[in-house]
BAFI-3210 file (N, C-alpha, C; in Angstrom, 3 decimals, decimal comma, padded with zeros to 6 digits):
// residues 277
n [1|2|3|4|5|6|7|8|9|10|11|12|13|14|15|16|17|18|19|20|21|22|23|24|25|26|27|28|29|30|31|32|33|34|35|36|37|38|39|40|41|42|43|44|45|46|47|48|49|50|51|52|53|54|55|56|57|58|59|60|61|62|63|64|65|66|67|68|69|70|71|72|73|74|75|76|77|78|79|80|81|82|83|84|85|86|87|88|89|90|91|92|93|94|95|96|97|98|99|100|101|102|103|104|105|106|107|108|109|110|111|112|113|114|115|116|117|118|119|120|121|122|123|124|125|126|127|128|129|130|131|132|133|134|135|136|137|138|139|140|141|142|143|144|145|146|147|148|149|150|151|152|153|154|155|156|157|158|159|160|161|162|163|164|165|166|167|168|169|170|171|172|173|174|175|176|177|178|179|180|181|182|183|184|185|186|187|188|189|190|191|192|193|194|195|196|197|198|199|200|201|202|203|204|205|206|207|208|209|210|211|212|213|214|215|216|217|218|219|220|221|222|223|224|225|226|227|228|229|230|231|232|233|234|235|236|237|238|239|240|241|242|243|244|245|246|247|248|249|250|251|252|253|254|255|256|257|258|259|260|261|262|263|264|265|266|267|268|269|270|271|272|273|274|275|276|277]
n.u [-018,546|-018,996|-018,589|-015,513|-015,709|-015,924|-014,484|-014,664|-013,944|-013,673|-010,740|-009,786|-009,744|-007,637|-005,490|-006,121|-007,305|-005,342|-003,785|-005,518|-005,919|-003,623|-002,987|-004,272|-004,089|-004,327|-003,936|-004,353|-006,173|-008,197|-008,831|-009,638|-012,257|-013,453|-013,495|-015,811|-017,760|-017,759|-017,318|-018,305|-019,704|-019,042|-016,021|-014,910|-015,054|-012,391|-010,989|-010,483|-009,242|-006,830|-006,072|-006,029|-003,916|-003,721|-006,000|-005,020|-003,242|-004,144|-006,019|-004,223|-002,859|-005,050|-005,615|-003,274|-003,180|-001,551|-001,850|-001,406|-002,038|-005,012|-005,519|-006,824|-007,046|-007,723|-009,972|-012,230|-014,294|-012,975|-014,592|-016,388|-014,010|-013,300|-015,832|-015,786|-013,859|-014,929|-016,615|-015,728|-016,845|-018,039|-015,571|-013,016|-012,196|-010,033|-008,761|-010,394|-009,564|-006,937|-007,303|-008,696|-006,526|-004,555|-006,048|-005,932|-003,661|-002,033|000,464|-000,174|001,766|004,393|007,102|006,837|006,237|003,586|002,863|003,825|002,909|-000,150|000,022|000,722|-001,578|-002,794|-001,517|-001,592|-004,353|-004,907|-003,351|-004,606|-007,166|-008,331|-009,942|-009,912|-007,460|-005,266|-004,727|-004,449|-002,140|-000,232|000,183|001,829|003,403|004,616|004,827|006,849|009,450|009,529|010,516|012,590|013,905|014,291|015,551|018,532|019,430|019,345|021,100|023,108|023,824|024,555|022,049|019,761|016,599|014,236|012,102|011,205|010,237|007,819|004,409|003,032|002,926|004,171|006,760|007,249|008,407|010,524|012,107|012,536|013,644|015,564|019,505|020,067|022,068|020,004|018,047|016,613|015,007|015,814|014,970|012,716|011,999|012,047|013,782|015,108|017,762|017,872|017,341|018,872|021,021|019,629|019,916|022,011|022,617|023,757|022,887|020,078|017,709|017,693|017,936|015,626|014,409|014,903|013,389|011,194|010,851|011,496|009,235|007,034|007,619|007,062|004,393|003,645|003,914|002,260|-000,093|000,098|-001,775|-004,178|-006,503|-009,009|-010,192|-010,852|-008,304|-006,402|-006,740|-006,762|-003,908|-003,317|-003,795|-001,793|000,089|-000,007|000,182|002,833|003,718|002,638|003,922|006,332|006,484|006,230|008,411|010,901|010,769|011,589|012,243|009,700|008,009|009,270|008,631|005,581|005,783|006,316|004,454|002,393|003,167|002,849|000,710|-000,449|-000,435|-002,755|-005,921|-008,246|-011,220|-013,992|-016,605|-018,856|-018,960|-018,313|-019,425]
n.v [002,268|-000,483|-004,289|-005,593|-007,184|-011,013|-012,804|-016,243|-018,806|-017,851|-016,776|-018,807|-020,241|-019,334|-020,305|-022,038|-020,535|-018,957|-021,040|-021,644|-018,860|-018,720|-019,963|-018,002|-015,386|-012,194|-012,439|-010,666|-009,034|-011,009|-012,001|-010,134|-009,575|-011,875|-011,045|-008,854|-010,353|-011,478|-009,944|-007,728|-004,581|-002,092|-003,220|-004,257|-001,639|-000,715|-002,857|-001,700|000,730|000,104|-000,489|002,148|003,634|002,656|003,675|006,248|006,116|005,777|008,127|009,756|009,165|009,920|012,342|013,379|012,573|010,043|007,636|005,543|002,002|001,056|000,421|-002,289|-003,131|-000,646|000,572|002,346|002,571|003,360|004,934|005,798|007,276|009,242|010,554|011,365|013,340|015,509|015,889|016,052|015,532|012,791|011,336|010,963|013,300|014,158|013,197|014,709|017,714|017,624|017,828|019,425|021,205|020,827|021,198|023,935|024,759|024,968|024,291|022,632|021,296|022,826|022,331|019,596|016,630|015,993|013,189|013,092|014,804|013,963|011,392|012,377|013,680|010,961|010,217|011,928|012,238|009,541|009,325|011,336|010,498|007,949|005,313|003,080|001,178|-000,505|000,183|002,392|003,113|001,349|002,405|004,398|003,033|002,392|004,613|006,222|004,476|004,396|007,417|007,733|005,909|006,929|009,225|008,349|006,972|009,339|011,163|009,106|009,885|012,377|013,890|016,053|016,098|017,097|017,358|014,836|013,360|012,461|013,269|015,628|015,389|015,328|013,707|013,518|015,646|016,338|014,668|015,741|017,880|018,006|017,832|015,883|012,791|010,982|011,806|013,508|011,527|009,292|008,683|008,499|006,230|002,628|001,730|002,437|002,163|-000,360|000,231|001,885|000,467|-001,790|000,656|000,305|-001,965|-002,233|-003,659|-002,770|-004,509|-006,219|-005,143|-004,251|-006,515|-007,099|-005,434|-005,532|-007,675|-007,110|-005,008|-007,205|-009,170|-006,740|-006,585|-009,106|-009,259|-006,611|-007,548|-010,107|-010,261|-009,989|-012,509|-013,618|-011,383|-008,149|-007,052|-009,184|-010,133|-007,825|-007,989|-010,018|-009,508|-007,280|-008,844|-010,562|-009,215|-008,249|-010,573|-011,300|-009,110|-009,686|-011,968|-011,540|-009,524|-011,088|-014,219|-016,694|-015,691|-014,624|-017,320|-018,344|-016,318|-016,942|-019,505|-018,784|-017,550|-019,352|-020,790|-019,743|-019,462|-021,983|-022,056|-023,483|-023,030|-022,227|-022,826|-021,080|-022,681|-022,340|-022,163|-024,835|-028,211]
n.w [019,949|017,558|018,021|016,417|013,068|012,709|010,436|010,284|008,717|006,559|006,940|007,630|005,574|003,948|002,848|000,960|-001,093|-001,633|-003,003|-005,255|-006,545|-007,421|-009,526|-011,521|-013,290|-012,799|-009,807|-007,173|-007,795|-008,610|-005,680|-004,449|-006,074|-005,118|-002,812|-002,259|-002,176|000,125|002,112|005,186|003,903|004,750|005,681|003,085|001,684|003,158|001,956|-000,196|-000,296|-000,470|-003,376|-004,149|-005,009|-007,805|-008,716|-008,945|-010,865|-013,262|-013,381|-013,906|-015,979|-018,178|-017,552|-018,402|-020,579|-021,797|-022,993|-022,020|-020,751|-018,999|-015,770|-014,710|-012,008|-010,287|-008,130|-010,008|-012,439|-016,159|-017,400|-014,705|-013,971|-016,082|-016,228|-013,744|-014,032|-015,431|-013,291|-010,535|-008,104|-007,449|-007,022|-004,528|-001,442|-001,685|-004,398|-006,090|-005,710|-006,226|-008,626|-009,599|-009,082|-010,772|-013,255|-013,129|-013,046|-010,941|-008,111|-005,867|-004,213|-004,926|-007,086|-006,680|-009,162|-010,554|-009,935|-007,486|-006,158|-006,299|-004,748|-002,583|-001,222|-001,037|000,826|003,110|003,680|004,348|006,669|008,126|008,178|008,345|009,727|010,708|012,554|012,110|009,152|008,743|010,077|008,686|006,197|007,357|008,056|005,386|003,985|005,504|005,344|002,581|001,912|003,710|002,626|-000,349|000,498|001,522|-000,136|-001,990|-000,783|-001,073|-003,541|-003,781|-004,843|-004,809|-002,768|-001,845|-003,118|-003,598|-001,450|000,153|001,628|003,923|006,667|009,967|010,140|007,648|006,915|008,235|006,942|004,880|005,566|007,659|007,815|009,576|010,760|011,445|010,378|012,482|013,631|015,306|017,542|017,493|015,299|015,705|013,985|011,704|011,687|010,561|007,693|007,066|006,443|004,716|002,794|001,990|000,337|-002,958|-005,320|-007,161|-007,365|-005,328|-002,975|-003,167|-002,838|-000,077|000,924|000,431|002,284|004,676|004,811|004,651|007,529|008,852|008,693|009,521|012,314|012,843|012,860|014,388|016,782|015,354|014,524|013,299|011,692|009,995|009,655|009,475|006,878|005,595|005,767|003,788|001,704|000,772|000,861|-000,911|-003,328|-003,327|-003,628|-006,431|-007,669|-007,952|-008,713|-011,582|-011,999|-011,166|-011,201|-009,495|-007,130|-006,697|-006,656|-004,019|-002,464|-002,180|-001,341|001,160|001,801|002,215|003,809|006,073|006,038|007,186|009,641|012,055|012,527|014,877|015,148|016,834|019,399|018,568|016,132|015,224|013,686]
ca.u [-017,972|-019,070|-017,218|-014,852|-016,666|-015,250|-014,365|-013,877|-014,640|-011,945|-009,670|-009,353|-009,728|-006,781|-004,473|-006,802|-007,947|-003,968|-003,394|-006,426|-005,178|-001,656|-002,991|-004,295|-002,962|-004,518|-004,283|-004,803|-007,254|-009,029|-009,446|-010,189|-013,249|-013,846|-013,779|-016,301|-019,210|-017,687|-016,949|-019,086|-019,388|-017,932|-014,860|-014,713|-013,873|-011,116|-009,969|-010,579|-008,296|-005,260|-005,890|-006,099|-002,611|-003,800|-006,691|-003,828|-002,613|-005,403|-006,040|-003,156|-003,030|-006,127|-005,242|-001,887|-003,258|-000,293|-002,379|-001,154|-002,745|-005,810|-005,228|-008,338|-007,181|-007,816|-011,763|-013,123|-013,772|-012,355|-015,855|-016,403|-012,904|-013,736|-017,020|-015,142|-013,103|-016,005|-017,383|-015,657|-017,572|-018,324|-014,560|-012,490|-012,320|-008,267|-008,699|-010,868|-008,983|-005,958|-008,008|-009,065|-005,202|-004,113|-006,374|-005,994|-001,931|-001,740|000,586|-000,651|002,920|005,313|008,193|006,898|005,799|001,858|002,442|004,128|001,628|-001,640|000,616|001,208|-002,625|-003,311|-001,274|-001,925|-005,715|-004,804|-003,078|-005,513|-009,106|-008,157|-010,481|-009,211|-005,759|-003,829|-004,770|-003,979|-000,588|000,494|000,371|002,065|005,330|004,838|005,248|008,087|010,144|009,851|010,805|013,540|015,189|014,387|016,173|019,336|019,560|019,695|022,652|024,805|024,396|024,532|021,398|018,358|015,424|013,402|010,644|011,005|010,228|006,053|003,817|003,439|003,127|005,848|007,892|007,907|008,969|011,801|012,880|012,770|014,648|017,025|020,400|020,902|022,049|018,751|017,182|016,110|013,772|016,364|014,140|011,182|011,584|012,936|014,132|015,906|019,153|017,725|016,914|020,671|021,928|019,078|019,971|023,553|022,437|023,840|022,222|018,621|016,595|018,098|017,680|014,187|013,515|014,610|012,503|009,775|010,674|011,332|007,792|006,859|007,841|006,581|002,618|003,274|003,951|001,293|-001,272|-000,224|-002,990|-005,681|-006,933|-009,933|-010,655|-010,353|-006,642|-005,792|-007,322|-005,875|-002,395|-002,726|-004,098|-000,639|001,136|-000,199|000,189|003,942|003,872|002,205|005,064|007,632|006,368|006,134|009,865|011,728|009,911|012,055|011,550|007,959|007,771|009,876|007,500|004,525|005,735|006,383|003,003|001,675|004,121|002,726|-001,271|-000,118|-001,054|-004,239|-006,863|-009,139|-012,741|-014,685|-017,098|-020,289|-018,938|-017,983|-020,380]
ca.v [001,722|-001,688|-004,752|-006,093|-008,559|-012,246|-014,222|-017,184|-019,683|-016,974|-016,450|-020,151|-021,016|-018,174|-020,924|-023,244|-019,342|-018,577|-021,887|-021,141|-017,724|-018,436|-020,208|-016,718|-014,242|-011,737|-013,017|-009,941|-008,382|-011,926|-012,075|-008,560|-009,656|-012,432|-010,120|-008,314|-011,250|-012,315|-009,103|-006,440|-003,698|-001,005|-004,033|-004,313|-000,240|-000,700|-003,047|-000,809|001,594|-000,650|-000,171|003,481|003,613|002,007|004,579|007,252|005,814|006,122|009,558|010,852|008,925|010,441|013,788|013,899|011,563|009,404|006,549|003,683|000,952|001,116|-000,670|-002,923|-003,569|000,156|000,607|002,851|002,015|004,294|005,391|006,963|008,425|010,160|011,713|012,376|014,694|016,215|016,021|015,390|015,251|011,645|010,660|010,989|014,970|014,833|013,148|016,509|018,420|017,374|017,485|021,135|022,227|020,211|021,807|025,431|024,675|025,762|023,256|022,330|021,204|023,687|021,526|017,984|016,428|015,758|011,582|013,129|015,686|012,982|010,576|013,140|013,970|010,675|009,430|013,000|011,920|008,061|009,117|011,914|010,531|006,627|005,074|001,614|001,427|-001,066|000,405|004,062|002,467|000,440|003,727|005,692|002,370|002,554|006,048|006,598|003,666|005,091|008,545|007,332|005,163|007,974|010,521|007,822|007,173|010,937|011,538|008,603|009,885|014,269|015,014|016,899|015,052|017,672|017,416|013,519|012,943|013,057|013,523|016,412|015,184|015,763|012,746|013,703|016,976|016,157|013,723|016,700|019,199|017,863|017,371|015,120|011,124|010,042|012,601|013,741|010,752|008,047|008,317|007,809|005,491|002,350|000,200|003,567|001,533|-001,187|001,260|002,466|-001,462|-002,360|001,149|000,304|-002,708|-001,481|-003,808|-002,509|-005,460|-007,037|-003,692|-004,207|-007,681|-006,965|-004,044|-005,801|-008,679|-005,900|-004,959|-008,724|-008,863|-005,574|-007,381|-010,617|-008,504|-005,832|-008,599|-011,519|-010,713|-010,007|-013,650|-013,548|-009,917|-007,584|-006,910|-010,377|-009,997|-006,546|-008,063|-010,893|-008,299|-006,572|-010,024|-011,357|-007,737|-008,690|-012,322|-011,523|-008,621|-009,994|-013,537|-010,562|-009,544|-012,586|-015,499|-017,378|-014,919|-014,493|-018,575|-017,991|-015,465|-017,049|-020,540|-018,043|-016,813|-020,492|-021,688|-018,906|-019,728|-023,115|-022,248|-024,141|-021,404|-023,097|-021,625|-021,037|-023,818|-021,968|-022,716|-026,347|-028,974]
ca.w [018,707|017,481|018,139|014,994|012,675|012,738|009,464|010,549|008,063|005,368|007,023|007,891|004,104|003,022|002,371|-000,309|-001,606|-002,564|-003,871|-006,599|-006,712|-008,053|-011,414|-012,306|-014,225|-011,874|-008,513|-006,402|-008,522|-008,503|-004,468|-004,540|-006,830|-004,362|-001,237|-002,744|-001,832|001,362|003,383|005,207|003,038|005,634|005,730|001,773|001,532|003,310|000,434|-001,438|-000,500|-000,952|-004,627|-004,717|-005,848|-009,074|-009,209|-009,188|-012,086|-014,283|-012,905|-014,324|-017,444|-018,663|-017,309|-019,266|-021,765|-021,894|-023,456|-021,146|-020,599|-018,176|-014,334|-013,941|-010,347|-009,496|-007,821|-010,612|-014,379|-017,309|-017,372|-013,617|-014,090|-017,266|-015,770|-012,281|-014,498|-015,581|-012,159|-009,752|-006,780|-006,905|-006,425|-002,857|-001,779|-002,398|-006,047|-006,695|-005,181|-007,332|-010,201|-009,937|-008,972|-011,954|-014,233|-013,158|-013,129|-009,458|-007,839|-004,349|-003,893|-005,744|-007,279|-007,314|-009,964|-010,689|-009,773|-006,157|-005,714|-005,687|-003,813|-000,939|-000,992|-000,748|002,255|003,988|003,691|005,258|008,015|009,202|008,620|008,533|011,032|010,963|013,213|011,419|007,922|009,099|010,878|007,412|005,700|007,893|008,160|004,126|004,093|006,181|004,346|001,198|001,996|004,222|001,910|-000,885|001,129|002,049|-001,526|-002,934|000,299|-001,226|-004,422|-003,269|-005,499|-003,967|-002,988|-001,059|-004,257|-003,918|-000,490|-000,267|002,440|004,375|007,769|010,388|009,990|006,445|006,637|009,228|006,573|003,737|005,904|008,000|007,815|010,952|010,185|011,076|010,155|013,731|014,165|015,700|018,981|017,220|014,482|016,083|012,469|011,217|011,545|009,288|006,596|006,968|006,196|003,463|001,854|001,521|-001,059|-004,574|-006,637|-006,936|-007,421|-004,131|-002,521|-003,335|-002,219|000,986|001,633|000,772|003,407|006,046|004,756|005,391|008,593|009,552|008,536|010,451|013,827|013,102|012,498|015,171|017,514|015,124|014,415|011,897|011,462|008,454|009,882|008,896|005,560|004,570|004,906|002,922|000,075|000,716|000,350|-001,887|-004,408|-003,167|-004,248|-007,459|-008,501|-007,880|-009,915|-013,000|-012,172|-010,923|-010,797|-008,954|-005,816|-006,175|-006,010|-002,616|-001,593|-002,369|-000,276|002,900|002,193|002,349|005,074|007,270|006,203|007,852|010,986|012,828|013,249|016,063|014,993|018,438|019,471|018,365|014,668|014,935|013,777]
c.u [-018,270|-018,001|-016,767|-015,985|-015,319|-015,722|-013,863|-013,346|-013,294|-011,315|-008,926|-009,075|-008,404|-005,674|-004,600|-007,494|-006,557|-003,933|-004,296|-005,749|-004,328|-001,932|-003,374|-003,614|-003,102|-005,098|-004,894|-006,115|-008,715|-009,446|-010,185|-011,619|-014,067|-014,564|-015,367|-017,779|-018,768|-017,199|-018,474|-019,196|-018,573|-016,501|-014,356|-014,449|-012,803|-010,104|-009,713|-009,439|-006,451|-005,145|-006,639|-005,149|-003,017|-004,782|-006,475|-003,511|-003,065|-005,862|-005,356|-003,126|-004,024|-006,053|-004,030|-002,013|-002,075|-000,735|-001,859|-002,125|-003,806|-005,539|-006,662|-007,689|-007,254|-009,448|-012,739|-012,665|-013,203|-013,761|-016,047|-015,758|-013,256|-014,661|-016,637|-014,164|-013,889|-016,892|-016,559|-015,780|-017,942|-016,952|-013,974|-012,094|-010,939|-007,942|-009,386|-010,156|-007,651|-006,272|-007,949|-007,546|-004,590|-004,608|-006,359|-004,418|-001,662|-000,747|000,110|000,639|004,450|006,704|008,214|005,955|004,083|001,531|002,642|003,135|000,283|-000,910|000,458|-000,226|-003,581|-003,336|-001,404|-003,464|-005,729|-004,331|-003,969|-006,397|-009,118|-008,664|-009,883|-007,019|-004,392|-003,765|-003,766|-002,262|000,751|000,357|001,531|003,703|005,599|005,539|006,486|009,198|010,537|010,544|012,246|014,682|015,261|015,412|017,887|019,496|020,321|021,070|023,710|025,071|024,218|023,630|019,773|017,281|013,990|012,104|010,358|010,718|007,980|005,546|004,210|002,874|004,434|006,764|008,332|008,380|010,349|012,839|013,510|014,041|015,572|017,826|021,224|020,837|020,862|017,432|015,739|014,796|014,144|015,592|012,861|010,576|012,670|013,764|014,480|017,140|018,970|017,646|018,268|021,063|021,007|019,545|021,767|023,881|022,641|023,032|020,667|017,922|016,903|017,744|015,784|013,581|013,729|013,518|011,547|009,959|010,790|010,010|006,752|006,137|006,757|004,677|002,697|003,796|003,066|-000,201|-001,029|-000,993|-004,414|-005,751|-007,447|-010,800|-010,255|-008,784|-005,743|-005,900|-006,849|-003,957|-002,325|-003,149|-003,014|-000,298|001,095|-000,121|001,596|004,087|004,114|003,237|005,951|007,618|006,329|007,757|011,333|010,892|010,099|012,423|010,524|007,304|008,412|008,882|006,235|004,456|005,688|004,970|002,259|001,775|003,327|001,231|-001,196|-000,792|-001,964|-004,784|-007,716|-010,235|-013,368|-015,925|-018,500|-020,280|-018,631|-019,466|-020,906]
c.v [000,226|-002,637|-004,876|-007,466|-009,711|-013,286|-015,412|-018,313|-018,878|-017,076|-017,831|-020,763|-020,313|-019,621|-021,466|-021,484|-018,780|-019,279|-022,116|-019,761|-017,658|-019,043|-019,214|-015,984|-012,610|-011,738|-012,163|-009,183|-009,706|-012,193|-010,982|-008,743|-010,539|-011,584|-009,636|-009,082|-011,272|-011,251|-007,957|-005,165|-002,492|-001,675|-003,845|-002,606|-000,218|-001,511|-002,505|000,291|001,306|-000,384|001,078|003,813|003,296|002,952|005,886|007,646|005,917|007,386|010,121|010,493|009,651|011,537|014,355|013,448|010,839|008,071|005,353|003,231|001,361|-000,207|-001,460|-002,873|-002,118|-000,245|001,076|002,475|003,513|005,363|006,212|007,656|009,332|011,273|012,408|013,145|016,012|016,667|015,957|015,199|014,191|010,832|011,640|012,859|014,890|014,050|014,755|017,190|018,367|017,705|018,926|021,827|021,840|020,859|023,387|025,712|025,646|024,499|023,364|022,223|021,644|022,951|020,048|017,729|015,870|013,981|012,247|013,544|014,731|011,965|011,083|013,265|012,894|009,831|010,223|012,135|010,753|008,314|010,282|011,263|009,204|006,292|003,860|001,445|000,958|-000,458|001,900|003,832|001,992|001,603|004,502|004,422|002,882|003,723|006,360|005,373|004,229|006,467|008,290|006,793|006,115|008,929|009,676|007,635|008,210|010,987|010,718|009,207|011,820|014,813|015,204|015,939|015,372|017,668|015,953|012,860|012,973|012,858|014,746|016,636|015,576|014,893|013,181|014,992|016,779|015,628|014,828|017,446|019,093|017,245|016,353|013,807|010,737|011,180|013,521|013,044|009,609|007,623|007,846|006,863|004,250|001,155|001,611|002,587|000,216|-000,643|001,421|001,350|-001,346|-000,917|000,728|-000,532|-002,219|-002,240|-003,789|-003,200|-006,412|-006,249|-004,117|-005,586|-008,073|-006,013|-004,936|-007,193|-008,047|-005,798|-006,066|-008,994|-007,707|-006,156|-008,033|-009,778|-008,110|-006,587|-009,893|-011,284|-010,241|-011,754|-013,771|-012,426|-009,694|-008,037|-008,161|-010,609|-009,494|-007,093|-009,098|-010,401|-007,666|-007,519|-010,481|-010,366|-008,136|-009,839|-011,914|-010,053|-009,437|-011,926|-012,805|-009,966|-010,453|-013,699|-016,720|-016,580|-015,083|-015,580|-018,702|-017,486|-016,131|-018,697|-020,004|-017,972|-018,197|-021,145|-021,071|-019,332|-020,917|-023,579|-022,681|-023,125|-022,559|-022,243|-022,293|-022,340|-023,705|-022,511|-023,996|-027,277|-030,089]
c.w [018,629|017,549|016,089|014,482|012,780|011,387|009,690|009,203|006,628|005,416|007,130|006,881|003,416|002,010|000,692|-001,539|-002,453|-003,201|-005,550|-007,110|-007,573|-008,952|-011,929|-012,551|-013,242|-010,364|-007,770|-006,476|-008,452|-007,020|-004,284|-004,668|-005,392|-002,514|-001,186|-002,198|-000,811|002,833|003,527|004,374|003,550|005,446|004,509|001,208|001,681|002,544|-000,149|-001,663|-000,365|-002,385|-005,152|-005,806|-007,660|-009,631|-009,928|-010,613|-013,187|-014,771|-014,428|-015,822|-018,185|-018,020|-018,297|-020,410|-022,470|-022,695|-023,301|-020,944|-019,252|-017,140|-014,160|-012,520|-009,766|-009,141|-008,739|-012,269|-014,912|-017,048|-016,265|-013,839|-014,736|-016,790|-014,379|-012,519|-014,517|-014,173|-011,173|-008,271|-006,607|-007,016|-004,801|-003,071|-002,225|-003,510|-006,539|-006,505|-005,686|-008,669|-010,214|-009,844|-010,331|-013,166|-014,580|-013,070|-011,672|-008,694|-006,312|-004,037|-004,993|-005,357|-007,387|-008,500|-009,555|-009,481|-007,719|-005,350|-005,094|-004,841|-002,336|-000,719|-000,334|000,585|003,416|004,375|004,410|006,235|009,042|009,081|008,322|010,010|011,695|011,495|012,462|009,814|007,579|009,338|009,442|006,653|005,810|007,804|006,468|003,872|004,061|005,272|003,129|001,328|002,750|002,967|000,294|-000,754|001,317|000,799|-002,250|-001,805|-000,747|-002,538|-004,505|-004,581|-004,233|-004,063|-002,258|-001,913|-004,654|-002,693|-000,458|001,418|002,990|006,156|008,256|010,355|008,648|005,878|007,706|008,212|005,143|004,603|006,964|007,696|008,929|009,998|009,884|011,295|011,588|013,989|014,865|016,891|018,685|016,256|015,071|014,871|011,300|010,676|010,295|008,351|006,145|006,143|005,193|002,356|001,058|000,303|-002,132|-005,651|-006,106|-006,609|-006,156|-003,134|-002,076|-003,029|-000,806|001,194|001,843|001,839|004,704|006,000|005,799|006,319|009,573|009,815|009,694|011,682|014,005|013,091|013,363|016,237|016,955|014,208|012,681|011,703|010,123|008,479|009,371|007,066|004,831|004,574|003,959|001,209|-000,129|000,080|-000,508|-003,246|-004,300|-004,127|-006,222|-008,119|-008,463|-009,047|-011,337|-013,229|-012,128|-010,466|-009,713|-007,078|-005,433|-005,851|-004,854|-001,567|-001,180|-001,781|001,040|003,313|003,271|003,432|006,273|007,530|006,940|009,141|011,368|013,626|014,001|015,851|016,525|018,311|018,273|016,695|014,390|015,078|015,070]
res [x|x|x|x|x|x|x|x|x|x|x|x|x|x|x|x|x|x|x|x|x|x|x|x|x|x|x|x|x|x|x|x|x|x|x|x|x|x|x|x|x|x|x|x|x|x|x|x|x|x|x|x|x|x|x|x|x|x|x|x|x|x|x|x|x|x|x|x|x|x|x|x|x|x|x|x|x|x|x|x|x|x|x|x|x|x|x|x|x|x|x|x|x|x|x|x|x|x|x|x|x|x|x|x|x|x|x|x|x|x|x|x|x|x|x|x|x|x|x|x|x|x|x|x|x|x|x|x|x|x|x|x|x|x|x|x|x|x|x|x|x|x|x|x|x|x|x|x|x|x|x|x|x|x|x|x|x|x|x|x|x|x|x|x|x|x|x|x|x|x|x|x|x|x|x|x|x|x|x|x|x|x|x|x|x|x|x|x|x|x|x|x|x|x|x|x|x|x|x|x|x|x|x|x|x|x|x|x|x|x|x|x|x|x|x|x|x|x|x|x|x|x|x|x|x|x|x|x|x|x|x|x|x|x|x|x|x|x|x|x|x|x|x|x|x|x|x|x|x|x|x|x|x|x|x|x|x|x|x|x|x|x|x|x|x|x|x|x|x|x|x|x|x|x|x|x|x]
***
């Protein structure tokens, strides 16, 4: 297996790269663009599949024809989509593979809805055939979070949530079908108990700006010994997708967020000798 490539010279610049960033209107979508010249192309997939989610979204719109607005920040134009209806062998096998159950009204997952259905297909698909550790890994915390605090949710309020839980891995079937506290994973998930405490938050939007600092958190751990690799890269594509909601819902958060970000780029990367003039 080859070694990892080394951005030095990027990752070292992230800081002066946000601070341009944050006068746009689409920040994430605008590094994104940037990535695009300055990464390996094997490296620059794996951007890519941070903004599947957004591909999703498109998907379905133009499957249900709901005539929302089109996501530029997904990977494919209106245009591929359209013909990867018609075709779709040149999108990912579990977009087809949605596509054809969708159109023959078969559900792959009998009882969730269409958005759950490609959701579950597409984090099934990231956590088996994800080559990259931390990408596969940030999936699999995402995952479990959501379904967790999904499932802790529907309990306080006694409605069913076995068609709202997604994936169909075994954490996420433990989390569908049992009735234990912690859902018979307390041995194996060890930030269960945080989940417990952030679900207890009643007002939503507070609810929700912890998570995403649990989230945070969860980056700046899974990423303090990769330096100037992708791994450093792909979280600040998370964070900065963070930053830039939350400046669209409360502004006065997402300028919070988006000093942490800065506070943290702070650090003195030491590029190796071979790159110093």
């Amino acid at each position: 297996m080859p070694g990892k490539r080394h951005y030095y010279y990027l990752v070292a610049g992230l800081q002066d790269i946000a601070l341009d960033i944050h006068k746009l209107i689409q920040s994430q979508l605008a590094f994104k663009n940037e990535l695009k010249t300055s990464l390996h192309a094997d490296d620059f997939r794996l951007v890519e599949k941070l903004f599947l989610p957004h591909d999703h979204a498109n998907l379905l719109n133009l499957l249900q024809k709901t005539g929302k607005e089109f996501r530029e920040k997904g990977n494919y134009t209106q245009e591929e989509l359209e013909e990867g209806l018609r075709e779709p062998a040149g999108l990912p096998a579990y977009m087809a593979q949605f596509i054809e159950a969708f159109r023959e009204k078969e559900p792959l997952f009998p009882g969730m809805d269409p958005e759950n259905e490609l959701t579950t297909l597409f984090y099934d698909h990231m956590l088996r055939n994800e080559s990259n550790e931390f990408l596969r890994e940030w999936f699999r915390f995402d995952l479990t979070v959501r379904n967790i605090m999904t499932a802790l949710n529907a309990r306080k309020h006694k409605v069913d949530y076995e068609h709202q839980v997604i994936g169909s891995d075994e954490r996420s079937e433990s989390i569908r079908r049992s009735h234990a506290r912690d859902f018979g994973l307390g041995s194996e998930i060890d930030y269960l108990e945080d989940l417990v405490n952030l679900s207890r938050i009643d007002d939503i939007q507070e609810r929700e700006k912890s998570l995403d600092e649990f989230r945070w958190e969860y980056l700046e751990e899974a990423t303090f010994f990769h330096y100037f690799t992708i791994e450093r890269i792909l979280a600040f594509v998370i964070r900065l997708g963070m930053v830039e909601r939350w400046l669209a819902i409360d502004r006065d958060h997402g300028n919070e967020l988006f000093k942490k970000l800065l506070k943290e780029l702070q650090t003195s990367y030491t590029l190796p000798d071979t790159f110093k003039e």
